[in-house]
C-alpha positions in Angstrom: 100.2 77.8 120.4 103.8 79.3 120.2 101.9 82.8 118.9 99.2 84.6 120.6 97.8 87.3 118.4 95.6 90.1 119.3 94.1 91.9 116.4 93.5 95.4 116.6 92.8 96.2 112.7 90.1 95.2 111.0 92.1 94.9 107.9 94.3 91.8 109.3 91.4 89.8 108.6 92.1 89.2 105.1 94.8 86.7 106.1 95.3 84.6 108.1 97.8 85.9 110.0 97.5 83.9 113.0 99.0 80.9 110.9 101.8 83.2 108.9 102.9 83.9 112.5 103.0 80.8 114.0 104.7 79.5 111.3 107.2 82.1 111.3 107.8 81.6 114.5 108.2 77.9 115.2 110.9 78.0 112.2 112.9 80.7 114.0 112.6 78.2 117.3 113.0 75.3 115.1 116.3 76.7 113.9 117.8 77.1 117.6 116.5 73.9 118.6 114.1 75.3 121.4 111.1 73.8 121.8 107.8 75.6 121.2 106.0 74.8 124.0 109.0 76.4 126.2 107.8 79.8 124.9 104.9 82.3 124.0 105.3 85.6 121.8 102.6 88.3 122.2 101.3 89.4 118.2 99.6 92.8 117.9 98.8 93.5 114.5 97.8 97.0 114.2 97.9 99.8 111.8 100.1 102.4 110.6 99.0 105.2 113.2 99.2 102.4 115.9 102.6 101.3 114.8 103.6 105.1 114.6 102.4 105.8 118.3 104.6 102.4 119.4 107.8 103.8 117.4 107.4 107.2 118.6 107.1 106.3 122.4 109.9 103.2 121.9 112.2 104.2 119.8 111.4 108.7 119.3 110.8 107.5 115.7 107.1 109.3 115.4 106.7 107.3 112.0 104.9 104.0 111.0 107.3 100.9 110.2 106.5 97.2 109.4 107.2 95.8 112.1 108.3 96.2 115.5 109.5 93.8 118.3 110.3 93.7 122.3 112.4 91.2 123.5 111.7 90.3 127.2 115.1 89.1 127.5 118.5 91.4 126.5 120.5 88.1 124.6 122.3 90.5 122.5 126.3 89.1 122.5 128.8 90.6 123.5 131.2 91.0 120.4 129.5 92.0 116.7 128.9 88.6 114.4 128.8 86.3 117.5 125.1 84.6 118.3 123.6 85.5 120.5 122.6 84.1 123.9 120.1 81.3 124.2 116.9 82.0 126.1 116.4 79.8 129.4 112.8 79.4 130.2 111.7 80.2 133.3 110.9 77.8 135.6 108.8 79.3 137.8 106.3 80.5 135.2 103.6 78.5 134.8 103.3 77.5 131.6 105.3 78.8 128.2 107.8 81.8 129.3 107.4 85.2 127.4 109.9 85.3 124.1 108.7 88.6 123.8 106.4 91.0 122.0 105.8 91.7 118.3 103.7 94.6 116.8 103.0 94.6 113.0 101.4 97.5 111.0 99.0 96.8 108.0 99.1 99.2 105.6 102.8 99.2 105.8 103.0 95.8 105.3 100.7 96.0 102.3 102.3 99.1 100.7 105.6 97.0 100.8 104.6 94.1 99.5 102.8 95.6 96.4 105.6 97.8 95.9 108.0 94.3 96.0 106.0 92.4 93.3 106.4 90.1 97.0 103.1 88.0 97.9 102.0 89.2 100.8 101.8 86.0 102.8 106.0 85.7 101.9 106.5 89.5 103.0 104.8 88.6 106.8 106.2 85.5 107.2 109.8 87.3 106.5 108.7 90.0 108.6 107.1 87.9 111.7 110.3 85.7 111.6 113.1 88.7 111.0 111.2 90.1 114.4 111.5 86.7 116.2 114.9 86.8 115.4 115.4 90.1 117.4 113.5 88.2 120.0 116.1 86.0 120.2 118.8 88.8 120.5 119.7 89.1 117.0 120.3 92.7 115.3 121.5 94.6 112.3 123.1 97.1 113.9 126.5 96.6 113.8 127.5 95.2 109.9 128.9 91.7 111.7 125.3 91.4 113.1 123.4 92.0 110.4 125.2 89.7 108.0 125.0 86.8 110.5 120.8 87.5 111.3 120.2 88.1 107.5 122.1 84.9 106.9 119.8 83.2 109.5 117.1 85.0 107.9 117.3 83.8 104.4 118.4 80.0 105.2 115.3 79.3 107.2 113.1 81.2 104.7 114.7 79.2 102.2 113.6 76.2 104.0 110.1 77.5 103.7 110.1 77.8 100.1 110.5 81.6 100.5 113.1 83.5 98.0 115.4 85.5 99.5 114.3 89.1 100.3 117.7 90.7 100.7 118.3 89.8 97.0 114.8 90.8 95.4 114.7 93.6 92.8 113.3 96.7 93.9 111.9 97.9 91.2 
C-alpha cells in the first residue's frame, strides 16, 4: 500500500478512508509517472482540535483546517508556474521511501462538504490528492503556482469522475 493511515478519530470510521486515500494518492503518482511501490505517505486522520494543535505548532495558525501536509522532501521550483522537482527514491531505504505526511481533520471535512452540496467521498479524495500534490512540491502560493497545481488538480480528478471543485457553486 502507497497509504498508510493511522486513525485517531473515531468518527473516520464511517468511510472508508483508507481506500479514498489510496486512491487519491496513486492518481497523483499515476499522473507523474512514479511508481507506487517507490513511495509511502503517512495518513493521520484526526479531528478538528487535533488538526488545530498541528496548525498552531506548524504553521502559528492556532485554528482547525481540512487538511494539512509535510513533505519530506523541499521539490518546490525555483521560478513560480514551473513543476516542480521529481522525487528520487532513496536507495538506501529499505523498502518504499517517505513521500511525506498528511493530517486530515473530520469535522472540517464534514462541515465542508455539507456546506458544498459535495459528497463527501469527492471532497476527501480532492482533499487527500490536493495534499499529495504539495507532497510533490506543488503550492498555491504564488498565483503561477496555484493555477498550474489547480490545473493538475482538476485534470486528474476529472479522470476520476470527480467535477471540478474550483468551479462548484458555493452556495
Amino acid at each position: 500500500m502507497l497509504t498508510d493511515l493511522m486513525i485517531e478519530e473515531a468518527a473516520w470510521e464511517a468511510v472508508d478512508l483508507e481506500e479514498i486515500a489510496e486512491r487519491a494518492a496513486l492518481a497523483a503518482l499515476a499522473h507523474h509517472e512514479l511508481a507506487p511501490a517507490d513511495w509511502e505517505i503517512a495518513v493521520l486522520a484526526c479531528n478538528d482540535a487535533r488538526i488545530a494543535e498541528l496548525n498552531a505548532e506548524f504553521r502559528e495558525k492556532p485554528t482547525p483546517t481540512n487538511v494539512l501536509s509535510w513533505p519530506a522532501e523541499d521539490l518546490a521550483p525555483d521560478e513560480a508556474g514551473e513543476a516542480p522537482y521529481a522525487p528520487t527514491p532513496d536507495p538506501m531505504e529499505p523498502g518504499a521511501t517517505p513521500l511525506g505526511d498528511i493530517a486530515i481533520a473530520w469535522e472540517t471535512c464534514l462541515r465542508e462538504a455539507e456546506a458544498g452540496g459535495i459528497p463527501l467521498t469527492d471532497h476527501l479524495t480532492h482533499l487527500i490528492l490536493h495534499a499529495t500534490l504539495h507532497l510533490l512540491g506543488y503550492d498555491h502560493i504564488r498565483d503561477e503556482d496555484a493555477t498550474l497545481m489547480e490545473t493538475i488538480e482538476t485534470g486528474i480528478l476529472g479522470k476520476m469522475g470527480i467535477p471540478d471543485p474550483y468551479s462548484r457553486d458555493a452556495g
